[in-house]
C-alpha positions as CSV (number, residue, x, y, z in Angstrom):
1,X,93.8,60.9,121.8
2,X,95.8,57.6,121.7
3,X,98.9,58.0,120.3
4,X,97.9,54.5,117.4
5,X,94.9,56.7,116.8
6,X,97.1,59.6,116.0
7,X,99.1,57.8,113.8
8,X,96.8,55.9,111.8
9,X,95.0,58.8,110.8
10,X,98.5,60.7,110.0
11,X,98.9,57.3,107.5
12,X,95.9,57.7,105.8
13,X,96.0,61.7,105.4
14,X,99.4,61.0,104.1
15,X,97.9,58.9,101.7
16,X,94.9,60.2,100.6
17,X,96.7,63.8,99.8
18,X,99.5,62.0,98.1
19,X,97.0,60.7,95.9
20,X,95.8,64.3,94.9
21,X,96.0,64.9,91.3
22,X,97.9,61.6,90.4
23,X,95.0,61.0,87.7
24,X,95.4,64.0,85.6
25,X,99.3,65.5,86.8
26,X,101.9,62.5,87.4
27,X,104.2,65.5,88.8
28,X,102.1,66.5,91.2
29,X,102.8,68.8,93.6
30,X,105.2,70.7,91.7
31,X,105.1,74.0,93.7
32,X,104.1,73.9,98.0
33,X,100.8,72.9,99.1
34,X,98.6,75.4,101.2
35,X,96.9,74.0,104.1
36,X,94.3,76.5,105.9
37,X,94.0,76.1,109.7
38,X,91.0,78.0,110.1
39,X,91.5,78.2,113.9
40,X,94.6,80.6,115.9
41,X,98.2,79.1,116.4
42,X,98.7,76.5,119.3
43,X,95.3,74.8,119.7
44,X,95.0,71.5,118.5
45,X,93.8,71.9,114.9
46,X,97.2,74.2,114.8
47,X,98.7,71.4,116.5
48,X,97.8,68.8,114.2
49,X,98.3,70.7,111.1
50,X,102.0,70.8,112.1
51,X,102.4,67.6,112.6
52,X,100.9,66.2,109.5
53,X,102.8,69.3,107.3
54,X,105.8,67.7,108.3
55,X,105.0,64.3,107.4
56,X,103.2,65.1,103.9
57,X,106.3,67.6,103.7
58,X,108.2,64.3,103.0
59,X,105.9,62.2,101.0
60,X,105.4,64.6,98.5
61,X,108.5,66.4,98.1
62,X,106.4,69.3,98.2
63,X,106.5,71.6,101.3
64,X,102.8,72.0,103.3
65,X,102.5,75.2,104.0
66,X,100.3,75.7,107.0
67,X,98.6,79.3,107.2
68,X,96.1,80.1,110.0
69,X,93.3,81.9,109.1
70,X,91.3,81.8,112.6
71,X,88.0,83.9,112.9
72,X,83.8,82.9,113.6
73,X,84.8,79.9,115.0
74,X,86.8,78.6,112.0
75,X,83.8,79.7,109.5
76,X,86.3,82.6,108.0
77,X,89.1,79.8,106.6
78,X,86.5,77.7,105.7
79,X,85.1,79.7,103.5
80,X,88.4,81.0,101.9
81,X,88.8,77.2,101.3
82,X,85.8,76.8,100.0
83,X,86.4,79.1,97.3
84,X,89.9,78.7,96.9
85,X,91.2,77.3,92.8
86,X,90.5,73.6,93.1
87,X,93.7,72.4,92.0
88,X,94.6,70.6,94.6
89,X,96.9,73.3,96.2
90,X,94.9,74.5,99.0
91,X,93.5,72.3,101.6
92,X,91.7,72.8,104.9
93,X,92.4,70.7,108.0
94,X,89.1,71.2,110.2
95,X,86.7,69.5,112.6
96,X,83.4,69.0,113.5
97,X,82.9,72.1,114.7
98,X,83.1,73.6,110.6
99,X,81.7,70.8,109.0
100,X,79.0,69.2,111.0
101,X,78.3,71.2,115.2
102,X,78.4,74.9,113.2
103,X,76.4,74.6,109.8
104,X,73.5,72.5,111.8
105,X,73.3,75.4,114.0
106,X,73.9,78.1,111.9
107,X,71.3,78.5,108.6
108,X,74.0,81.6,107.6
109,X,77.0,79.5,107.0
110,X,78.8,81.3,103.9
111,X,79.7,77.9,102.7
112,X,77.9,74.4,102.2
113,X,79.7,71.7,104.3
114,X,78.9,68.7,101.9
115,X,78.4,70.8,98.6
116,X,81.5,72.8,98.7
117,X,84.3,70.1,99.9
118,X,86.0,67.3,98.6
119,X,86.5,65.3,101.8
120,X,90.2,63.7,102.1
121,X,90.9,61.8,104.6
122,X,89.8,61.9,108.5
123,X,92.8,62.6,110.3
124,X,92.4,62.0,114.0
125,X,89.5,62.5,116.7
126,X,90.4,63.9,120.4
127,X,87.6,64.4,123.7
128,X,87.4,67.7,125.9
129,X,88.4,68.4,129.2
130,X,86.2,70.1,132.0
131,X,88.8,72.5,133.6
132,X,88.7,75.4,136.5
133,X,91.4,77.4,138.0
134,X,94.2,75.7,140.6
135,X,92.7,77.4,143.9
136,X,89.2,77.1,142.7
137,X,86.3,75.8,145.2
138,X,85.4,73.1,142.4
139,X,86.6,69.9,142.8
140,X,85.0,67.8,141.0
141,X,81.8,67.5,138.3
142,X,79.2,67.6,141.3
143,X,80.7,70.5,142.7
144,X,80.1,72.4,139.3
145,X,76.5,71.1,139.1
146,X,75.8,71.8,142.8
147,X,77.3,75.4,142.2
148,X,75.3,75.7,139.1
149,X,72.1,74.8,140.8
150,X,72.5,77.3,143.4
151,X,73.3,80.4,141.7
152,X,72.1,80.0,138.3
153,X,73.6,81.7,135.3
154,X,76.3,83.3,137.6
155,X,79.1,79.9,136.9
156,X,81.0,81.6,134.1
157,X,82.2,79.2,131.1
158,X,84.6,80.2,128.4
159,X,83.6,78.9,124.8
160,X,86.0,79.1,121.8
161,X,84.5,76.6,119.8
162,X,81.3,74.5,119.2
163,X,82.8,71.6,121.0
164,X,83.0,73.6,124.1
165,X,79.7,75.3,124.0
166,X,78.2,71.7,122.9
167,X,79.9,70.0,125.9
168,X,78.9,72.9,128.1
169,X,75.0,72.6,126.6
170,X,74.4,69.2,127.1
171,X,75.5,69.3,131.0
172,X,73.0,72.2,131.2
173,X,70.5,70.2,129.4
174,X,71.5,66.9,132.0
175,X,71.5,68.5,135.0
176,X,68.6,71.6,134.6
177,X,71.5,73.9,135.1
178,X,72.2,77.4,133.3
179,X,75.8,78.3,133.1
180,X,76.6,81.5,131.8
181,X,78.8,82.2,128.8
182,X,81.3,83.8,127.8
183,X,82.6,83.7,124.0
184,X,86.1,83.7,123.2
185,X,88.4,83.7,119.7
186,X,90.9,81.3,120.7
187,X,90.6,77.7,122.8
188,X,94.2,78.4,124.8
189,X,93.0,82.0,125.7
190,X,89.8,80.1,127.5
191,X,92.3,78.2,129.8
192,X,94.9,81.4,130.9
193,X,91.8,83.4,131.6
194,X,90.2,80.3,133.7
195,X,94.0,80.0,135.1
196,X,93.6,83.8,136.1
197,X,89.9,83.6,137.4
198,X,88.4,85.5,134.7
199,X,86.0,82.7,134.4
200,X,84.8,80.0,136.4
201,X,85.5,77.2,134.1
202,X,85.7,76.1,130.4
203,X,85.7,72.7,128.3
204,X,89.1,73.4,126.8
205,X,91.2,71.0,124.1
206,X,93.0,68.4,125.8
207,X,96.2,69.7,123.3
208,X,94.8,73.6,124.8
209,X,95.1,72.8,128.1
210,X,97.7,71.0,129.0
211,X,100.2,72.9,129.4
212,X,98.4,74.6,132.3
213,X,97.3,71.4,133.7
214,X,101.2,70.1,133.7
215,X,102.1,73.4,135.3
216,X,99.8,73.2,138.1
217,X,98.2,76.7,137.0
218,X,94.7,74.9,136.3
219,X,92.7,71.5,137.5
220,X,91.2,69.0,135.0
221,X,88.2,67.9,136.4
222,X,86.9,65.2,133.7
223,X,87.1,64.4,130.6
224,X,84.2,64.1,128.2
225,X,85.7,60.4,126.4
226,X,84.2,57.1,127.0
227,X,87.2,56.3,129.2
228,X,90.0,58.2,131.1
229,X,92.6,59.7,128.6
230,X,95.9,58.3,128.2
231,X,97.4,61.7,128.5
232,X,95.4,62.2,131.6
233,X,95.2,58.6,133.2
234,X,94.2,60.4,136.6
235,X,91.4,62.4,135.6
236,X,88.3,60.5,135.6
237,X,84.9,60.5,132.7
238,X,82.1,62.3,132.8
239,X,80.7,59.2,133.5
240,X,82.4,58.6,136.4
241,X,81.4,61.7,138.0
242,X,78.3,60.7,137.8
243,X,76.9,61.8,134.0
244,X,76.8,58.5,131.8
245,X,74.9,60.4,129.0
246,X,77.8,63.2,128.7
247,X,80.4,62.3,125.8
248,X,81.8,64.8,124.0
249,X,84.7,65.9,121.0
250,X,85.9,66.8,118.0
251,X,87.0,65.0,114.6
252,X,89.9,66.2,112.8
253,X,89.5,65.8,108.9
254,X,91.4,67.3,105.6
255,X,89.4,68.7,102.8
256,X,89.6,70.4,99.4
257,X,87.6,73.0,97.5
258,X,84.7,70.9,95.7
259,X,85.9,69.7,91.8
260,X,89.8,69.2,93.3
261,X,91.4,66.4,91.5
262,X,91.1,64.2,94.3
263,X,91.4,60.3,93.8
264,X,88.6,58.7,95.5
265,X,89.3,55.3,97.4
């Protein structure tokens, strides 16, 4: 994500919860804010969280508390959001894979995505990265596809969120290629086991992986962004590899439990 991308949407979370309850309670917050992360620590919703807790931290006076509730692909904190006390001390920082990939392909969804939310403020938006182990025979998108073709349903792929398995479905879906896969609880778990050669290959978090990219320990192969990320200037698009159709991510976003006093711009 570019960083005037980040930062704008940090600006206008910052504003949009400061606004919280300034109808009703001119002192509000006057006790800490919870802020669910319904994913595990040190992925990028985690990552973000963190960063925007600080910043609210010192707009409102007020500490945001970040507490991870990871589990179903982030349906678990959802839903304890969901039915938190709308009183404008519990939020939920989330994505696209609660509110908009997971409820369109799941009818079971414990919680309504539209009915149950007061949306906040959209906080940031980030693309995937395609990555594989360091010594791995894959060097590029058309080695994957070629591999894929040739032994089908035997290219492992790690998925820890609907992003990845999205990202990983439409290539299948491009190219007439089955990948086999292989579910996972946490995004940064996906890229130490594809580090170790547990698995072929995953479409990891940019935030997720690149510690192991830095390191050496794993190869980024594309990204799934209209153009080359700024944190990865060397890796090339989807598109460049040859996919035009392939683009890929996540949306970042703060919400609170439906009939929270939320002032609406």
């Amino acid at each position: 994500m570019k960083k005037r991308h980040l930062l704008r949407g940090l600006c206008a979370a910052t504003l949009a919860v400061a606004s919280l309850g300034l109808a009703q309670a001119q002192s509000y917050p006057s006790k800490p804010v919870r802020l669910i992360v319904p994913f595990p620590a040190g992925g990028a919703t985690d990552l973000f969280a963190r960063t925007l807790s600080q910043k609210i931290s010192e707009k409102l006076g007020q500490s945001l508390v970040v507490e991870n509730r990871p589990g179903a692909g982030g349906t678990l904190g959802s839903d304890l959001a969901a039915k938190a006390n709308p009183d404008g001390y519990t939020l939920l920082l989330s994505t696209s894979s609660t509110h908009s990939i997971g409820p369109n392909l799941n009818p079971r969804m414990p919680y309504d995505a539209v009915r149950d939310f007061e949306p906040v403020a959209r906080y940031g938006q980030t693309a995937v990265v395609l990555v594989v182990a360091a010594n791995s025979p894959l060097r590029s998108v058309r080695d994957v596809i070629e591999a894929a073709k040739q032994k089908p349903e035997q290219l492992s792929y790690a998925s820890a969120a609907s992003t990845s398995t999205m990202a990983a479905a439409l290539m299948e879906n491009m190219t007439g290629t089955k990948l086999r896969m292989i579910p996972y609880k946490s995004s940064p778990q996906t890229v130490v086991d594809v580090a170790a050669n547990i698995v072929d290959l995953t479409f990891a978090g940019i935030a997720a992986s690149m510690p192991l990219i830095q390191s050496g320990r794993v190869r980024a192969l594309a990204v799934t962004s209209a153009t080359r990320s700024p944190l990865y200037p060397d890796t090339p698009t989807m598109k460049e590899g040859g996919y035009p159709e392939l683009e890929a991510g996540a949306w970042y976003g703060v919400f609170a439990p439906a009939g929270s006093w939320v002032r609406k711009e």
